[in-house]
Backbone of each chain as ProteinMPNN parsed JSONL, in Angstrom:
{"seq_chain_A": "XXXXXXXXXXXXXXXXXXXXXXXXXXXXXXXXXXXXXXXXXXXXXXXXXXXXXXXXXXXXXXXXXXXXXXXXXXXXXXXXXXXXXXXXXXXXXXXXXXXXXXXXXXXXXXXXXXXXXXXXXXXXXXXXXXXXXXXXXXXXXXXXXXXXXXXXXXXXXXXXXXXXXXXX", "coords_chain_A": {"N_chain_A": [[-20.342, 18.384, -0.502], [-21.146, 21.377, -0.673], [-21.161, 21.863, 1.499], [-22.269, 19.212, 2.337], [-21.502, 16.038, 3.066], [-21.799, 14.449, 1.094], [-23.3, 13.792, -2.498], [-26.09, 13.007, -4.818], [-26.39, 12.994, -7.634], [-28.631, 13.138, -9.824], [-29.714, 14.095, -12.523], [-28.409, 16.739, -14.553], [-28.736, 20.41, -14.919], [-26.681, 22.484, -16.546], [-23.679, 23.789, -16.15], [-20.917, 22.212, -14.356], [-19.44, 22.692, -11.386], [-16.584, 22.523, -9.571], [-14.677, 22.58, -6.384], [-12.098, 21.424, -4.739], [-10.3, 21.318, -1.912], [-9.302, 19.512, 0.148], [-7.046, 17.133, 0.929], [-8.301, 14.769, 1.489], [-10.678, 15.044, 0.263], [-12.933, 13.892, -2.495], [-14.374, 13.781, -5.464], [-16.204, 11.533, -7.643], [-17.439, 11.307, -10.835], [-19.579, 9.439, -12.336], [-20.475, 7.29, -14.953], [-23.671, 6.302, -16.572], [-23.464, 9.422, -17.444], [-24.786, 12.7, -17.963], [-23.266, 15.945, -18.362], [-24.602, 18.694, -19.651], [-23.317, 21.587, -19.886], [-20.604, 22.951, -19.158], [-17.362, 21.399, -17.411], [-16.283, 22.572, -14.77], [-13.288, 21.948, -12.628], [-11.257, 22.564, -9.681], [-8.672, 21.58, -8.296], [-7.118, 21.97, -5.555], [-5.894, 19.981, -3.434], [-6.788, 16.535, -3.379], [-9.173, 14.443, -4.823], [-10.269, 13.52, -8.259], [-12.557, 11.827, -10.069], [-13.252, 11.193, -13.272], [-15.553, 8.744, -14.13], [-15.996, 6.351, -16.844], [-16.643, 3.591, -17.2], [-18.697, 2.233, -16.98], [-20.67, 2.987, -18.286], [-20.989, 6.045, -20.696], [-19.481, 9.251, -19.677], [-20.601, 11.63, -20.787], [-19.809, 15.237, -21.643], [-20.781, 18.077, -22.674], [-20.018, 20.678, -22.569], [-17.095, 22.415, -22.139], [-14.252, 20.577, -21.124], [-12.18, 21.628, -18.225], [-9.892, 21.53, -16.078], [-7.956, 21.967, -13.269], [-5.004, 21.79, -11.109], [-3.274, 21.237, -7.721], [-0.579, 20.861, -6.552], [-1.152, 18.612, -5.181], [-3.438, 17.593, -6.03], [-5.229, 15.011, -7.812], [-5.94, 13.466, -10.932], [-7.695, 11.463, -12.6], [-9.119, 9.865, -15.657], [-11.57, 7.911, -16.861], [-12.288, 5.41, -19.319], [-15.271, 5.298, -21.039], [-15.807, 8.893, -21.629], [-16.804, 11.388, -22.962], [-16.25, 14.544, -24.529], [-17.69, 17.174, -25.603], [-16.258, 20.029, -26.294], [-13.579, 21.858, -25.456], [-10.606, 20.567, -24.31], [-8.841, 21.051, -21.249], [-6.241, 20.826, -19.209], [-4.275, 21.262, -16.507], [-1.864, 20.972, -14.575], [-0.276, 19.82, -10.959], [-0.276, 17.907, -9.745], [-0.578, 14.56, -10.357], [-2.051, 13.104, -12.926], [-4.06, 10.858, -14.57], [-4.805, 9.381, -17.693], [-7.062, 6.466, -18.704], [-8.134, 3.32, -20.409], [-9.679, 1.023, -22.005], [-11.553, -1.7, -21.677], [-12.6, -4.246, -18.823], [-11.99, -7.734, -18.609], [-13.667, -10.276, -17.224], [-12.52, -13.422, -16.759], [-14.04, -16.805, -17.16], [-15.056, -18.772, -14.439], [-16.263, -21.229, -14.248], [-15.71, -22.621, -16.198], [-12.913, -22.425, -16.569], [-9.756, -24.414, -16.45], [-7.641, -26.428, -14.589], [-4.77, -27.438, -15.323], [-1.799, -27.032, -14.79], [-1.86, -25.815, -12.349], [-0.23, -24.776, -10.608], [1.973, -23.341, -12.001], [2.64, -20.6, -12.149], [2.625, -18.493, -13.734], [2.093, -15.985, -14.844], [2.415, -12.709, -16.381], [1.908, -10.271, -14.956], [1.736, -11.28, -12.442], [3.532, -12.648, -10.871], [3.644, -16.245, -9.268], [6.559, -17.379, -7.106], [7.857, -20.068, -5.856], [10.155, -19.567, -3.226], [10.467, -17.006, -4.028], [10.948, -13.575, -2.708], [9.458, -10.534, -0.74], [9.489, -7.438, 0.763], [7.29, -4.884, 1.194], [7.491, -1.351, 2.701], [5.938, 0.767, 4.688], [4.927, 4.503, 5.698], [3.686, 6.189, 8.055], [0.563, 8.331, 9.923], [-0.954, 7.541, 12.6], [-4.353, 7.631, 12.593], [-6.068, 8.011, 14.916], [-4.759, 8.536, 17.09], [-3.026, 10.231, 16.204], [-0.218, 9.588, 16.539], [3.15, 9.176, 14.945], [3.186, 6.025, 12.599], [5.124, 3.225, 11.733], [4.988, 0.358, 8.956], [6.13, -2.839, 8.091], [6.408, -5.136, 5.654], [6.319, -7.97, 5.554], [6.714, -10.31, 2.262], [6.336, -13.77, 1.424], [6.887, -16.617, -1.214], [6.179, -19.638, -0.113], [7.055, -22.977, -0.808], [4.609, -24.479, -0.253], [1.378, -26.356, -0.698], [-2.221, -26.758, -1.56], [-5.611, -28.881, -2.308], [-8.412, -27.369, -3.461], [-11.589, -27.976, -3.932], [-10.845, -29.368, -5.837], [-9.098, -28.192, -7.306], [-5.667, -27.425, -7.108], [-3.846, -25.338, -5.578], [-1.063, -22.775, -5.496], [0.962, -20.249, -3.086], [0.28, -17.108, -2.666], [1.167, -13.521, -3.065]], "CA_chain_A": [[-20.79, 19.257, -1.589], [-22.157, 22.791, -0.744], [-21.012, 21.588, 2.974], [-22.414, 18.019, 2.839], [-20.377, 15.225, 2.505], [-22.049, 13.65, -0.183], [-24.437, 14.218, -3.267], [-26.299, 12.314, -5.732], [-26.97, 13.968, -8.65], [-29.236, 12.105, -11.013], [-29.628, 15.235, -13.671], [-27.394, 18.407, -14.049], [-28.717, 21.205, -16.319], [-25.98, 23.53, -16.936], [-22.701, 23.457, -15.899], [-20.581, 21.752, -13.395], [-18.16, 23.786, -10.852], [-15.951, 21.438, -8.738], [-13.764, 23.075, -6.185], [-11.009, 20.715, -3.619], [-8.798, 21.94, -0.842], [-8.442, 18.941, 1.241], [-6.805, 15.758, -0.118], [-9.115, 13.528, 1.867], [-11.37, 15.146, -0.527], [-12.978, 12.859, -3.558], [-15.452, 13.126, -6.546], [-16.5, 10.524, -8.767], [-18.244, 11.156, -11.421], [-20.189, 8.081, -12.769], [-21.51, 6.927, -15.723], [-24.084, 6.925, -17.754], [-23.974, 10.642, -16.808], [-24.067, 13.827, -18.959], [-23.502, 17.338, -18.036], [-25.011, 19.12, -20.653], [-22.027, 22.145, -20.538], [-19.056, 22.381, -18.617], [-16.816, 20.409, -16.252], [-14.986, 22.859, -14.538], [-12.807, 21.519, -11.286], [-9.926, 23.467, -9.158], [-8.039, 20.943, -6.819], [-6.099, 22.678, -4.836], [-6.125, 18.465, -3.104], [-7.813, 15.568, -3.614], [-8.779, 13.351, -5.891], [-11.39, 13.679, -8.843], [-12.391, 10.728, -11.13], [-14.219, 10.779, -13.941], [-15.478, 7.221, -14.377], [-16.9, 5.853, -17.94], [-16.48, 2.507, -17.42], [-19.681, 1.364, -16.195], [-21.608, 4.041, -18.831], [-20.629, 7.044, -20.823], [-19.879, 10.806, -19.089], [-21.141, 13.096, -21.541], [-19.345, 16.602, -21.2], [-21.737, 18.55, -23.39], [-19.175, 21.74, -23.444], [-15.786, 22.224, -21.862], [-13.595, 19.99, -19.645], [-10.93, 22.572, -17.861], [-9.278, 21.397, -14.692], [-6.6, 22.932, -12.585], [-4.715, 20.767, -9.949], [-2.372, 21.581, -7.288], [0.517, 19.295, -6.217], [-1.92, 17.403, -3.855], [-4.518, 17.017, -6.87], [-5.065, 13.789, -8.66], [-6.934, 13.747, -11.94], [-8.247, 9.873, -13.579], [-9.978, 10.182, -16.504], [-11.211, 6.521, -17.357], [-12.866, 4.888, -20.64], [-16.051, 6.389, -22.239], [-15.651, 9.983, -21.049], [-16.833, 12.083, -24.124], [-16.051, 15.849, -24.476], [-18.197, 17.751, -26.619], [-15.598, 21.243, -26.343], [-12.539, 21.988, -25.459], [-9.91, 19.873, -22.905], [-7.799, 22.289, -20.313], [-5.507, 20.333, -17.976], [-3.062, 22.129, -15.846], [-1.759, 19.695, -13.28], [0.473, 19.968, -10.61], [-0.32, 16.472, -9.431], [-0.969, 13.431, -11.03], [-3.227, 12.947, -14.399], [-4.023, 9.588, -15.527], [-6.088, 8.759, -18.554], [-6.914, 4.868, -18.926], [-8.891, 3.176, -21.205], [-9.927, -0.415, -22.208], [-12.481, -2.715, -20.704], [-11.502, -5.567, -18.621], [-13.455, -8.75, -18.965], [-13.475, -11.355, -16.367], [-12.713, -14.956, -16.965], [-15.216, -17.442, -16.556], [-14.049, -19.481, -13.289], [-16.902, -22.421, -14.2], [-14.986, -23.268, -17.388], [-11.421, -22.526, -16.368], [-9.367, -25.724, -16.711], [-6.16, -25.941, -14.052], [-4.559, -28.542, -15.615], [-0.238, -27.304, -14.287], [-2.189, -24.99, -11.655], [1.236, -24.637, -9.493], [3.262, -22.845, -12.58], [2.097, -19.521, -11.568], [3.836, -17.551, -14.569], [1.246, -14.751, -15.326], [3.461, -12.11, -15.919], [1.507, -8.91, -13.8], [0.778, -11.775, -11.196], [3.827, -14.508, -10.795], [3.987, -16.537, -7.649], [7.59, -18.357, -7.684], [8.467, -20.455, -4.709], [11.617, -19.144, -3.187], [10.663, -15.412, -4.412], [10.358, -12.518, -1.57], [9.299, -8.862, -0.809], [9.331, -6.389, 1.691], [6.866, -3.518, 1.476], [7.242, -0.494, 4.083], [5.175, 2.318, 4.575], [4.818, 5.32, 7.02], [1.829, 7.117, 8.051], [0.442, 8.987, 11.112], [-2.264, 7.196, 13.189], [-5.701, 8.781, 12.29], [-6.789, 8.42, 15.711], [-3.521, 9.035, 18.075], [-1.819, 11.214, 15.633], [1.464, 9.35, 16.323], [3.288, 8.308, 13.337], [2.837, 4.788, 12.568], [5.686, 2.505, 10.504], [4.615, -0.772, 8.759], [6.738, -3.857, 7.83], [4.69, -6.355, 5.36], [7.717, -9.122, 4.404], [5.998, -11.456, 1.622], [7.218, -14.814, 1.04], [6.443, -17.198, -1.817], [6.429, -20.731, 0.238], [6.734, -24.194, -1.487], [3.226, -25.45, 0.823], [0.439, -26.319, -1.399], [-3.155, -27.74, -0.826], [-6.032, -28.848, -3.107], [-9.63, -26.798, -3.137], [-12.434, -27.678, -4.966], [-10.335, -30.389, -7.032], [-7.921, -27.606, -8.072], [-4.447, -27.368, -6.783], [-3.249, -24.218, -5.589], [-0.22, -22.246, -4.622], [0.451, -19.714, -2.326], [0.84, -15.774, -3.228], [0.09, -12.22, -2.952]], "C_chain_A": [[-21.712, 20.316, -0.997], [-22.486, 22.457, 0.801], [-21.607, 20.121, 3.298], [-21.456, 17.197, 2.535], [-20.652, 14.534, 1.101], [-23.03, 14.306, -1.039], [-24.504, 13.31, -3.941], [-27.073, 12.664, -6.944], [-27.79, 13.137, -10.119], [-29.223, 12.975, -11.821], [-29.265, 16.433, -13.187], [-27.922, 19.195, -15.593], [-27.801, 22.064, -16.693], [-24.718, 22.82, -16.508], [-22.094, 22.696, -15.065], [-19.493, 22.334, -12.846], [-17.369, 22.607, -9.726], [-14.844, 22.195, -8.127], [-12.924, 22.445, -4.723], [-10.507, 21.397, -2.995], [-8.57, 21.161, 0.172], [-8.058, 17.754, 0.832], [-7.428, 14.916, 0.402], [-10.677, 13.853, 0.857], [-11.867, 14.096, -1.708], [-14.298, 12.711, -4.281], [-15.179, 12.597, -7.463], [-17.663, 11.193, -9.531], [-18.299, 9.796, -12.48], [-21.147, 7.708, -13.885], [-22.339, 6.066, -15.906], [-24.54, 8.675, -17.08], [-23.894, 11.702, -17.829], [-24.074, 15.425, -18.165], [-23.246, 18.11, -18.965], [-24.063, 21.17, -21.091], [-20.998, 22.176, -19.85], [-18.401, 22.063, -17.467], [-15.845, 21.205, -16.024], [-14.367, 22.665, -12.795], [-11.445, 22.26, -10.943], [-9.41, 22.728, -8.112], [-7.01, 21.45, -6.346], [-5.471, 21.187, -4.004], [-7.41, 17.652, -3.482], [-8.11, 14.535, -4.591], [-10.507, 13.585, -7.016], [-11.601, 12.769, -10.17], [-13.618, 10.732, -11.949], [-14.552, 9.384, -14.676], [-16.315, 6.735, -15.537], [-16.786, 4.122, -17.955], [-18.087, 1.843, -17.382], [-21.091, 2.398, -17.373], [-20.675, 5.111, -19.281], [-20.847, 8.25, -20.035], [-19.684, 11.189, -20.525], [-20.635, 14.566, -21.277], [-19.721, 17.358, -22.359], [-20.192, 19.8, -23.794], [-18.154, 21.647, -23.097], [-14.959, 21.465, -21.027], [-12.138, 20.655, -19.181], [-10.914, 22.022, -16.202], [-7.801, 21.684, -13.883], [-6.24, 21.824, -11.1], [-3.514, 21.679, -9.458], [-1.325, 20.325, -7.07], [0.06, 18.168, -5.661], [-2.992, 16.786, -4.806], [-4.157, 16.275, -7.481], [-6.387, 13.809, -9.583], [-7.228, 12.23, -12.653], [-9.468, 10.215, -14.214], [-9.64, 8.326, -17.173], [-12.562, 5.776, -18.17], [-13.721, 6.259, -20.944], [-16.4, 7.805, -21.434], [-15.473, 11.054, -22.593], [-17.014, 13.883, -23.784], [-16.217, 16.365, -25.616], [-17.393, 19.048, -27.387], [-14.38, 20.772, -26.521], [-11.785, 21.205, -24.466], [-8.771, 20.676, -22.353], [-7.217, 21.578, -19.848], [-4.597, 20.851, -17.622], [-3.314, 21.203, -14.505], [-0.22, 20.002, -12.608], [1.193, 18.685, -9.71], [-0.384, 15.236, -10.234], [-2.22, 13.432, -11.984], [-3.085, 11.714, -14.915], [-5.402, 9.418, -16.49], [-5.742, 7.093, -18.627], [-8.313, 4.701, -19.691], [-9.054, 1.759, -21.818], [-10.509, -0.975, -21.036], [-11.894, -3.753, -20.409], [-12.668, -6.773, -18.542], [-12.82, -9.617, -17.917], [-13.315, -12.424, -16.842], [-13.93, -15.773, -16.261], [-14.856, -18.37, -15.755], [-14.833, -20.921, -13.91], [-16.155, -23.123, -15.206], [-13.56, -22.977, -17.863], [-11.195, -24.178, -16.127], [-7.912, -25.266, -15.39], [-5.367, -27.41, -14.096], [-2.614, -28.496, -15.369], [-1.203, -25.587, -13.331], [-1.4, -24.132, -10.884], [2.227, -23.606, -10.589], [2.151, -21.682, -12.713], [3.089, -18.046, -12.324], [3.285, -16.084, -15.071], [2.319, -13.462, -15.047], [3.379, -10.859, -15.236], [1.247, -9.992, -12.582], [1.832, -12.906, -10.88], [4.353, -14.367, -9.609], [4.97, -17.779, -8.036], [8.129, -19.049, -6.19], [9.368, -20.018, -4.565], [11.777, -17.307, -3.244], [10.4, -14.456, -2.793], [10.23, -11.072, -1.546], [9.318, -8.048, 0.369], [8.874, -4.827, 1.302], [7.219, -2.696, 3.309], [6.786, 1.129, 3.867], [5.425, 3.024, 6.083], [4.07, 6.017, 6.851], [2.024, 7.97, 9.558], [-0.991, 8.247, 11.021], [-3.669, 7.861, 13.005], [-6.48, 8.781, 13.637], [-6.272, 8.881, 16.856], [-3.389, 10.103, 17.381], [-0.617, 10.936, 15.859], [1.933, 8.365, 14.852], [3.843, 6.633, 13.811], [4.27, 4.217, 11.262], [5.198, 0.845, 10.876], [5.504, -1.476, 8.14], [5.803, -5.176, 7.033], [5.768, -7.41, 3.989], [6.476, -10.082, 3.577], [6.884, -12.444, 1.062], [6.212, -15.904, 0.19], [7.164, -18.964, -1.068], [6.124, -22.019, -0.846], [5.196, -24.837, -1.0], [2.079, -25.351, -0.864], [-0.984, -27.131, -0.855], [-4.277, -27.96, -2.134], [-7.805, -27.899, -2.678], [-10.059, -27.217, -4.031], [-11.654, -28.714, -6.085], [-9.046, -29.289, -7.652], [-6.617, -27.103, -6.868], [-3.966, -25.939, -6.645], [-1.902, -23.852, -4.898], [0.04, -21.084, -3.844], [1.336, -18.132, -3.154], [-0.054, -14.35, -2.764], [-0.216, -11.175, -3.809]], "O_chain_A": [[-22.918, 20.115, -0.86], [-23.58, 22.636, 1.336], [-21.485, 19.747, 4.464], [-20.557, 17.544, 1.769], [-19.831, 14.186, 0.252], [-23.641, 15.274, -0.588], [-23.531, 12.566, -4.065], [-28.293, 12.569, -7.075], [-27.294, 12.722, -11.167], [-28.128, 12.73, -12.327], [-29.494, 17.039, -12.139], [-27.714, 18.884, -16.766], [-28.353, 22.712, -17.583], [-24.602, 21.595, -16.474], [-23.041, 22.023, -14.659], [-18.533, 22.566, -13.58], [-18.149, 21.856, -9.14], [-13.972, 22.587, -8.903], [-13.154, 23.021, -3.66], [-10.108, 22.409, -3.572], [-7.873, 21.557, 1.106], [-8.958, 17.179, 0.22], [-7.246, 13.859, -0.204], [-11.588, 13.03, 0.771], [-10.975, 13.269, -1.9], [-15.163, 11.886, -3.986], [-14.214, 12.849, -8.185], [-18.686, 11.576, -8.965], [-17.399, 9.31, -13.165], [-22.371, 7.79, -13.79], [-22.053, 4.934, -15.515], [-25.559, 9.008, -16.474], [-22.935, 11.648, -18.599], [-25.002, 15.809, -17.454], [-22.098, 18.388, -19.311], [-24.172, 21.79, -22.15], [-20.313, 21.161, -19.971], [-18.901, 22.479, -16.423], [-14.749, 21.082, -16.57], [-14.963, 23.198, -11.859], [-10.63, 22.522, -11.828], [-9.635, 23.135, -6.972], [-5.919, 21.277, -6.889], [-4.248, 21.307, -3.929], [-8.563, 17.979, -3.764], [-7.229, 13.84, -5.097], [-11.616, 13.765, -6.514], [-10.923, 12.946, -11.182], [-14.737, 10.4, -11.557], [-13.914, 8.983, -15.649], [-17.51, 6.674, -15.249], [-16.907, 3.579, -19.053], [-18.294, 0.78, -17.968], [-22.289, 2.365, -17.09], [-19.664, 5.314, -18.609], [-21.981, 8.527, -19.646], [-18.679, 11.017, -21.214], [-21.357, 15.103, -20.437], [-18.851, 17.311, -23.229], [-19.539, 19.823, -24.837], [-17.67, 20.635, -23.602], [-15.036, 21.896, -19.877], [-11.086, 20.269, -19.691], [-11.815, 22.149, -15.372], [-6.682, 21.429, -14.327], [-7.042, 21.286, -10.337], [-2.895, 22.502, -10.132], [-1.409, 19.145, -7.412], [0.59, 17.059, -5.605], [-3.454, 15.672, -4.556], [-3.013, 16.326, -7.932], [-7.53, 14.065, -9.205], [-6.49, 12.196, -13.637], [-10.501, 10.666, -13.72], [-8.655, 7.718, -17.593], [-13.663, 5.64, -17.635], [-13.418, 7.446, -21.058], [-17.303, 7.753, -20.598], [-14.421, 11.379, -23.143], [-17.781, 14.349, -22.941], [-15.426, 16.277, -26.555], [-17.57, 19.294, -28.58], [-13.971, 19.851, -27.227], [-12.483, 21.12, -23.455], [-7.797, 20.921, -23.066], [-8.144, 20.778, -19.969], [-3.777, 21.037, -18.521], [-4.267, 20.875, -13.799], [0.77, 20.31, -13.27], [2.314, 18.462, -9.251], [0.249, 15.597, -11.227], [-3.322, 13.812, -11.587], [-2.134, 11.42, -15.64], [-6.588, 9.35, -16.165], [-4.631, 6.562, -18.617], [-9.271, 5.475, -19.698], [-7.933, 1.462, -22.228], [-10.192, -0.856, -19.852], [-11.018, -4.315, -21.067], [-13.889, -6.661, -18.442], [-11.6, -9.671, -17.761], [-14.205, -12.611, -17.672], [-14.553, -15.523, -15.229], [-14.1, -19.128, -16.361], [-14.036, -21.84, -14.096], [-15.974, -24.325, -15.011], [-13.078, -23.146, -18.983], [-12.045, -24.992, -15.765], [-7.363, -24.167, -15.304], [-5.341, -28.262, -13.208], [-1.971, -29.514, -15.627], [-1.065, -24.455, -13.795], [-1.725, -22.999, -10.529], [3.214, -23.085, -10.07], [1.05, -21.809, -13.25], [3.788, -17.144, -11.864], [3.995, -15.227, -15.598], [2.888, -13.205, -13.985], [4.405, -10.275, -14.887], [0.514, -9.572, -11.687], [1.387, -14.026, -10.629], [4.98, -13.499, -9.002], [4.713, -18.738, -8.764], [8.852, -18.35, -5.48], [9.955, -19.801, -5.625], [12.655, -16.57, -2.795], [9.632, -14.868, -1.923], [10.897, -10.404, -2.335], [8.712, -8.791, 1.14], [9.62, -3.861, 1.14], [7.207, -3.146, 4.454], [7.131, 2.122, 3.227], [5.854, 2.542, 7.132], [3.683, 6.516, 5.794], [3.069, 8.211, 10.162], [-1.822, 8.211, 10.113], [-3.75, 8.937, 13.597], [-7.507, 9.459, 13.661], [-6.955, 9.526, 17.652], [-3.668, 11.133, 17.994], [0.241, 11.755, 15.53], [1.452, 7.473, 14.153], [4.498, 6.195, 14.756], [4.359, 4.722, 10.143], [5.05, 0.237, 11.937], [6.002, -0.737, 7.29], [4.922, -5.895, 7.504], [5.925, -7.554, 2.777], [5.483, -10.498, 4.174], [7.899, -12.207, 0.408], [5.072, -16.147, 0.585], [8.27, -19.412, -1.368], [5.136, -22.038, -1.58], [4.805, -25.816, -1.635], [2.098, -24.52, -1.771], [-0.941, -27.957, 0.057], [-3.984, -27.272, -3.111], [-8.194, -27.927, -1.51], [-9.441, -27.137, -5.093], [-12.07, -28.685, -7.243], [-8.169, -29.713, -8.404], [-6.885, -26.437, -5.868], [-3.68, -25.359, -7.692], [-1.559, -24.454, -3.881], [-1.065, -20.541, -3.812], [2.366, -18.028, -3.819], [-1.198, -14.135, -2.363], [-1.058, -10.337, -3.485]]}, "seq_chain_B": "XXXXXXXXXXXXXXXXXXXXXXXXXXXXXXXXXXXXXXXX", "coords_chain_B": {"N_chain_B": [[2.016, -21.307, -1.298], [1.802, -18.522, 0.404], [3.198, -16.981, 2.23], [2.74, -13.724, 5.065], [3.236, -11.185, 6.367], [2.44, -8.742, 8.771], [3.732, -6.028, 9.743], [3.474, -3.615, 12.849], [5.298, -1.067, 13.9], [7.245, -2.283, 14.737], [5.804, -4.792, 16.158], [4.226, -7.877, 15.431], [1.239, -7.988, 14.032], [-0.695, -9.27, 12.048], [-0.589, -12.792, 10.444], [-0.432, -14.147, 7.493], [-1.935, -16.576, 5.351], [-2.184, -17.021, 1.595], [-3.845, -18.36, -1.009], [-3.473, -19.414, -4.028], [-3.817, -20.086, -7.535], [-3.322, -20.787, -10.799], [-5.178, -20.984, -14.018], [-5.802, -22.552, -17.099], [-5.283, -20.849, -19.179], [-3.48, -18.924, -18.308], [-4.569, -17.308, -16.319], [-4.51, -15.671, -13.073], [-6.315, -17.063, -10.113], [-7.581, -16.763, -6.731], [-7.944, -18.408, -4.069], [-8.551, -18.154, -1.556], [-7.783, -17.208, 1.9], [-5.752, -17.85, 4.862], [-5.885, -16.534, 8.281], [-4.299, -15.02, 11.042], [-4.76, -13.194, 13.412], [-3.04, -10.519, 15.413], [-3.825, -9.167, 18.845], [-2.463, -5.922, 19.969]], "CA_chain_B": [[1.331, -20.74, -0.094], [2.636, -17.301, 0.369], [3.35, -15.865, 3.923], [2.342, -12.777, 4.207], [3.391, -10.72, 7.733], [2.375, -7.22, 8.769], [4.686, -5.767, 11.635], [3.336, -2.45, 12.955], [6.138, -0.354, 15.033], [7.749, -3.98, 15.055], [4.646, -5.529, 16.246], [3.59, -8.843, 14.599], [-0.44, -7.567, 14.162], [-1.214, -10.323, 11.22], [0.044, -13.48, 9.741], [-1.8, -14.709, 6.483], [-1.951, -17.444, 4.04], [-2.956, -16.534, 0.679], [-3.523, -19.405, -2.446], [-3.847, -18.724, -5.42], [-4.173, -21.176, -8.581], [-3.297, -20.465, -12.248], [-6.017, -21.844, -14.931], [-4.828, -23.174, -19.094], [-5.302, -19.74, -20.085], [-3.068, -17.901, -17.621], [-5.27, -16.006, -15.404], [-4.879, -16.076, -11.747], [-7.161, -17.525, -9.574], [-7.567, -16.217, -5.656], [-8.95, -19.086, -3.612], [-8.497, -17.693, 0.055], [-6.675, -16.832, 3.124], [-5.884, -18.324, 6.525], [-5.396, -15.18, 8.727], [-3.909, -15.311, 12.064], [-4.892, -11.584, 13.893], [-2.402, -10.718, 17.113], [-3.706, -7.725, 19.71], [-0.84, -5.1, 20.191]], "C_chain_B": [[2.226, -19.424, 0.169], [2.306, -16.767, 1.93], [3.525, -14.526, 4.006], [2.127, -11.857, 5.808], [3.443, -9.535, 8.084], [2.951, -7.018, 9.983], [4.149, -4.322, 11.907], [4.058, -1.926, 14.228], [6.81, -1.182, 15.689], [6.975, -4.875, 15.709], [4.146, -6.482, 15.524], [2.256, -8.573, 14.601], [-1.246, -8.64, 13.347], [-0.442, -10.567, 10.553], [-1.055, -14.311, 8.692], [-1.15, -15.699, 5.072], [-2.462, -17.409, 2.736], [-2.591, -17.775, -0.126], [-4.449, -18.836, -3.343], [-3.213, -20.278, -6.587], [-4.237, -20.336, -10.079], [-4.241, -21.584, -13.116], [-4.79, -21.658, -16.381], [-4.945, -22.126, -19.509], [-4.586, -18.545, -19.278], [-3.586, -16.749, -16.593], [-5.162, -16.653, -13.764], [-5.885, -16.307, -11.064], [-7.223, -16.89, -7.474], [-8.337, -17.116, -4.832], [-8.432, -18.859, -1.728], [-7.351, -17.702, 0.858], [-6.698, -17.542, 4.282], [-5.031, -16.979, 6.663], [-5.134, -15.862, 10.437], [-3.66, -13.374, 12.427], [-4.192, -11.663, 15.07], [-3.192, -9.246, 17.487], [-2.64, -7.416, 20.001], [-1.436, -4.475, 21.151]], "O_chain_B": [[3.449, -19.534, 0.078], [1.305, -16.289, 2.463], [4.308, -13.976, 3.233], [1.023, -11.848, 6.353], [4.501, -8.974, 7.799], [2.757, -7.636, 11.029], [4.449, -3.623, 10.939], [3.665, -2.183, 15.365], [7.06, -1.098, 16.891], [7.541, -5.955, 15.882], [3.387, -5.993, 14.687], [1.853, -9.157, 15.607], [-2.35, -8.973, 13.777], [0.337, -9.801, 9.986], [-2.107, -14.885, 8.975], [-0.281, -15.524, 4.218], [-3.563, -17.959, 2.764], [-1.463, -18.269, -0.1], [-5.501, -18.202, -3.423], [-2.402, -21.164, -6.319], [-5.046, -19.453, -10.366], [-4.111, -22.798, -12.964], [-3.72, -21.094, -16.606], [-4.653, -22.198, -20.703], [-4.94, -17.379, -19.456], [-3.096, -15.676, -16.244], [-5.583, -17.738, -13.361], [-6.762, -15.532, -11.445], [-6.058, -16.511, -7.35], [-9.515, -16.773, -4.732], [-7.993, -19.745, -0.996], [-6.221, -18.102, 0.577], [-7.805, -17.86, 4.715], [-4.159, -16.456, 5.969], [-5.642, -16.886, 10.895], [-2.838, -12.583, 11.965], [-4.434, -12.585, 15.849], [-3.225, -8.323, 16.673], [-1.764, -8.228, 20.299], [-0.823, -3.644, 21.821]]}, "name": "protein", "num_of_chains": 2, "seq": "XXXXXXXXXXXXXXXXXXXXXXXXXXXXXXXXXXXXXXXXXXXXXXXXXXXXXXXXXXXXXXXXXXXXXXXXXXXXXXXXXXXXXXXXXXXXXXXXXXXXXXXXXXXXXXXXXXXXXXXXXXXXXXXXXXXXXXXXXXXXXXXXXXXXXXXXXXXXXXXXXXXXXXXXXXXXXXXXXXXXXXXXXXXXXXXXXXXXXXXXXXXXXXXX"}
């Protein structure tokens, strides 16, 4: 920011100007924050998140943001906008919204621990995957490919009195 | 027990054990890894 890498802005009186051009680029803004008038950002790359989860952002007057193909825009929970909302995106825009609550592990019960049916999360003996990615080394510069087979094995063991199986 | 094998440029680099445990109310559970790191 304004050539440093970082800032920490405990109070903003006026506006806010936000301007990206490298996709390793990346502001968060974090609530409980307000900026008392407007949120305006130009990603040409990068990534820019306004985060209400943890506290409301306050956007006193306008929220206008402009993205290029490389820009990524997350707009997530209490993120209040006093004005007007602009988005012009050439990249990615996600709004999300709902709190997530943790389970309480002390008074979880695992009474068929092994049937692993959760349906964003199921581990099925027998099941398999193969991710593969490709990159370029960040410190060679030669490009790099990855292989990352996952296998759901029958093996099981007990921890802690509870029975687990194996997954990723 | 889920096997879990990263190959880089066909390189075996790490082999890992992950368990995991479902509770009575459906939520996954994450109770650790055995990792096995190779030098390339």
């Amino acid at each position: 920011m304004n050539g440093a890498k970082s800032a920490d802005l405990k109070q903003l009186m006026g506006s806010l100007i936000i301007r990206m051009q490298s996709g390793e680029d990346k502001v968060a803004i974090q609530g409980g924050f307000s900026i008392p008038h407007d949120l305006r950002a130009n990603l040409t790359a990068g990534e820019l998140v306004i985060e209400g989860s943890n506290g409301q952002v306050n956007i006193g007057g306008n929220l206008s943001v402009r993205t290029g193909r490389q820009g990524h825009l997350t707009i997530r929970n209490e993120v209040r906008i006093g004005g007007e909302t602009s988005v012009v995106a050439g990249g990615d825009v996600n709004y999300l919204s709902g709190h997530a609550t943790l389970p309480d592990f002390a008074s979880a019960r695992f009474n068929n621990s092994l049937n692993i049916n959760n349906p964003y999360f199921p581990i099925v003996p027998g099941a398999g995957y193969v991710y593969h990615t490709e990159g370029v080394d960040d410190e060679t510069g030669e490009p790099v490919t990855q292989e990352n087979p996952v296998d759901v094995l029958s093996a099981t063991r007990t921890d802690s009195g509870r029975e687990g199986a194996g997954g990723r | 027990m889920v096997d879990d094998r990263v190959y880089e440029n066909g390189n075996l680099i790490e082999d890992t054990h992950d368990w995991y445990a479902q509770d009575d109310n459906g939520n996954v559970w994450y109770f650790g890894e055995d990792v096995t790191d190779n030098d390339i």
